[in-house]
N, C-alpha and C positions, 0 to 999 in steps of 0.2 A: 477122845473128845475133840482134840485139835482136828485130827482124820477127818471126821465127820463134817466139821466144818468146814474146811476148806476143800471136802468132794462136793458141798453143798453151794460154794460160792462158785466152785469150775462149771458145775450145772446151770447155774445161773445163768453164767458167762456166755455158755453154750445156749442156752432159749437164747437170749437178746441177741445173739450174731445173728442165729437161724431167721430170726424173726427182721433183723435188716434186711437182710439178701433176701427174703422174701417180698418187704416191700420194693427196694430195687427193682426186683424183678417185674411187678406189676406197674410200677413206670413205668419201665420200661418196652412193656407190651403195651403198654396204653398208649404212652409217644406213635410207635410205631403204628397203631390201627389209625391214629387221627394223620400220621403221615400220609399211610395209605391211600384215604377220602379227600384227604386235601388235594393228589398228586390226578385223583379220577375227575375232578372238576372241573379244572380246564381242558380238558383231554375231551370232556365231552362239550362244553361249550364251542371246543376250535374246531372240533367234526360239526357241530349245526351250520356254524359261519362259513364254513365252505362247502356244503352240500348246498347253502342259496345262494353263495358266489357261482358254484357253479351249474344252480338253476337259471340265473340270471344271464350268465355269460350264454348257455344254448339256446334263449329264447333270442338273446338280440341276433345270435349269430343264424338265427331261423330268419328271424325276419330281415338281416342284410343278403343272403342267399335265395329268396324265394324269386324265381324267375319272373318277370312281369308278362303284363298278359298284352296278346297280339291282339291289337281292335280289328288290323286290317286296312287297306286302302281304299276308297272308294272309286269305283270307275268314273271317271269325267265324263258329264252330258254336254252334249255336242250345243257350244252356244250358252249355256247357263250362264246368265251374269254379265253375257258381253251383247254390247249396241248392233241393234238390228238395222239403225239408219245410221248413219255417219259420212262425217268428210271426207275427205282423204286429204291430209299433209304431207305425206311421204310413204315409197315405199323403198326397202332397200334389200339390196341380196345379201346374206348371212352364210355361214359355214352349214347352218343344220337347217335353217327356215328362212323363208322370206317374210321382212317385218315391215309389217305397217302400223306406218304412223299414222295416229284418225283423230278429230273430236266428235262427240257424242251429239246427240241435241239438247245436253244440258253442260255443254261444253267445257266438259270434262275431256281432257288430254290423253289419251296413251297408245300403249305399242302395243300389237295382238301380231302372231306368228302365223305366216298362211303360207297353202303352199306353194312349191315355187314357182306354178305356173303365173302366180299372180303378177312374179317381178317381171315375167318376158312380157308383159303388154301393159306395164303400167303406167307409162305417158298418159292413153284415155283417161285415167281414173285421178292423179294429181289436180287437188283443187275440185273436186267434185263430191255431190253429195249422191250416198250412192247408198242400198240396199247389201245387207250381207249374209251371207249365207255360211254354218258353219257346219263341220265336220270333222273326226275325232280321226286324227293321222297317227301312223308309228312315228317317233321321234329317234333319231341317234342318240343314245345316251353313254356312248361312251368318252374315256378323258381326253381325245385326239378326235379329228375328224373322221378318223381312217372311222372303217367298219369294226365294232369288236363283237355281233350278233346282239349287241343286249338295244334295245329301244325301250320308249315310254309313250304313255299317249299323253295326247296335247287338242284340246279344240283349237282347231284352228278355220282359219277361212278360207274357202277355197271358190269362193263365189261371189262376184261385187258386180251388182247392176248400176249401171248409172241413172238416176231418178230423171224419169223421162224421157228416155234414151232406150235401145234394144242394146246397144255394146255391152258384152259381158266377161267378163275370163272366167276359167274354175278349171281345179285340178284334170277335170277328165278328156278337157278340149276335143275339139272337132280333125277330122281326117281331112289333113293337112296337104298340100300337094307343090312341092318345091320346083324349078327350071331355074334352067341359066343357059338355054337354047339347044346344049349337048347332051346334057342331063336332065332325065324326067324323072321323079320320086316322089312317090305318094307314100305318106306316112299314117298310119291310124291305129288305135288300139291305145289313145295313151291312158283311158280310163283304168287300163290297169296297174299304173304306175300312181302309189298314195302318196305323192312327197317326199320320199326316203331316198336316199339317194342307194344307187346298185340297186335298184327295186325296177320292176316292169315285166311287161310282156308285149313291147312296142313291135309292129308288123310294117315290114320295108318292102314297097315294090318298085324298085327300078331299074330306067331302061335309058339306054345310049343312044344316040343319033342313029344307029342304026338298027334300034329294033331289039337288039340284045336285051334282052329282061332277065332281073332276078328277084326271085322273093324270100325273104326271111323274116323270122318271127324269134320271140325272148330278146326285143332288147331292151337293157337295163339303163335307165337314164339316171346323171348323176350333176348336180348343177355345184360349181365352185366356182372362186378366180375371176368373175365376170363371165362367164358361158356355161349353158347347157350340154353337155356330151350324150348323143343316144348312141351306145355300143352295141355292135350285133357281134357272134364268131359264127365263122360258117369253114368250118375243117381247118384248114394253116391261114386262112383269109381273117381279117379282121376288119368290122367296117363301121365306120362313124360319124353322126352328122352332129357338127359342131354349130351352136347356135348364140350368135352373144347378145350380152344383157345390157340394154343401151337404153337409155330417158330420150337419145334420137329418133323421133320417129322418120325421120328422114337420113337414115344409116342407109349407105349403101354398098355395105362389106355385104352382106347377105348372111347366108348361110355356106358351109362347108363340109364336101362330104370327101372322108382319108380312108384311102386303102389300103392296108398291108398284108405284106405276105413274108410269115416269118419271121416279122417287128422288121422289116423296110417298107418303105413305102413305096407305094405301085402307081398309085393315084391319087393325085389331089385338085377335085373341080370344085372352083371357089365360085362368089356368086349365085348364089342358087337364092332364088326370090320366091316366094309365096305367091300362086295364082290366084 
């Protein structure tokens, strides 16, 4: 009887252990599934916030990146916008253009860039109300005066009547005809030179007190420094009529034509006057 009994309470013993470790055990899986869902939650909240961090960040960088669009430049018309009559205040020689100073006839002030035949005769035109005429020249546009191929265009004026008056200048002037008694030199073709300087296709015919004549063509006129230079080459010779830019109209240096042969000089007949 005692036997019985006390196999009855080991039994007992034994349900109530089995039955804690059983509940244990289901905590214990239960802990760990609610760990689980807790550990997915922000896992997936922090994948949302940077899938639009990084929607955000490709739009702005689209739209700092996107190349802007080219309008383009418009060609300048010849005279738009600028005085068809006017004064004349000044004109002066410049590195790239000849500027004149004008007012308008609502006397309005400014400077307009013409070309530079207009500085070699501009005494007539100082102080005068004059008519103008414009046209669309190559400009130098490079950082130095030298040549670097690139130009721009520029209306500029290349033509001023004087009101009431036949006197006129413009870039493409008339054939020209220099002396100084020993030298004879006709000049023309300067219509092919547009204000640019190294630019032309200027035609030289001259001749010496004794008849001796030459003719050459392509010369390149190039205006700086106070003076006009038209350079011709004709094989190792090199020839140039140097012309200065004077508000005298009573100068009497003239003109000067240089010879060289070689880079020396052969000839230098000064005085040379306009017939």
């Amino acid at each position: 009887m005692k036997k019985s009994i006390f196999t009855t309470v080991l039994l007992i013993i034994s349900l109530l252990m089995i039955g804690c470790n059983n509940v244990e055990k289901g905590n214990y899986d239960s802990n760990n599934q609610v760990q689980s869902d807790n550990s997915e939650v922000p896992s997936t909240n922090k994948e949302s916030t940077n899938n639009s961090s990084s929607n955000s960040s490709n739009e702005d960088s689209n739209t700092i990146t996107q190349a802007p669009v080219d309008t383009g430049s418009a060609t300048p018309k010849a005279g738009e916008g600028q005085p068809k009559v006017a004064t004349i205040k000044g004109i002066v020689q410049g590195d790239l253009q000849c500027y004149v100073t004008l007012t308008d006839e609502q006397g309005k002030e400014q400077e307009i860039g013409a070309s530079f035949e207009i500085c070699g005769q501009k005494q007539q035109f100082l102080n005068q109300k004059v008519n103008l005429s414009y046209d669309i020249l190559d400009v130098n546009d490079c950082q130095s005066i030298e040549p670097c191929g690139k130009t721009k265009q520029v209306s500029s004026i290349v033509k001023m009547d004087v009101i009431g008056s036949s006197k006129s200048a413009k870039s493409s002037g008339d054939t020209q005809t220099l002396s100084n008694g020993e030298w004879t030199i006709k000049l023309s073709n300067y219509d092919s030179w547009n204000g640019v300087n190294h630019t032309g296709n200027v035609k030289y015919y001259g001749c010496d007190s004794k008849e001796n004549c030459l003719k050459l063509t392509g010369g390149k006129v190039i205006c700086r420094n106070g003076k006009c230079i038209t350079r011709w080459i004709n094989g190792e010779y090199y020839y140039a009529i140097e012309s200065p830019i004077t508000e005298d109209t009573n100068d009497s240096q003239g003109e000067t034509l240089i010879v060289r042969k070689n880079g020396k000089v052969i000839l230098r007949a000064e005085g040379l006057k306009a017939l």
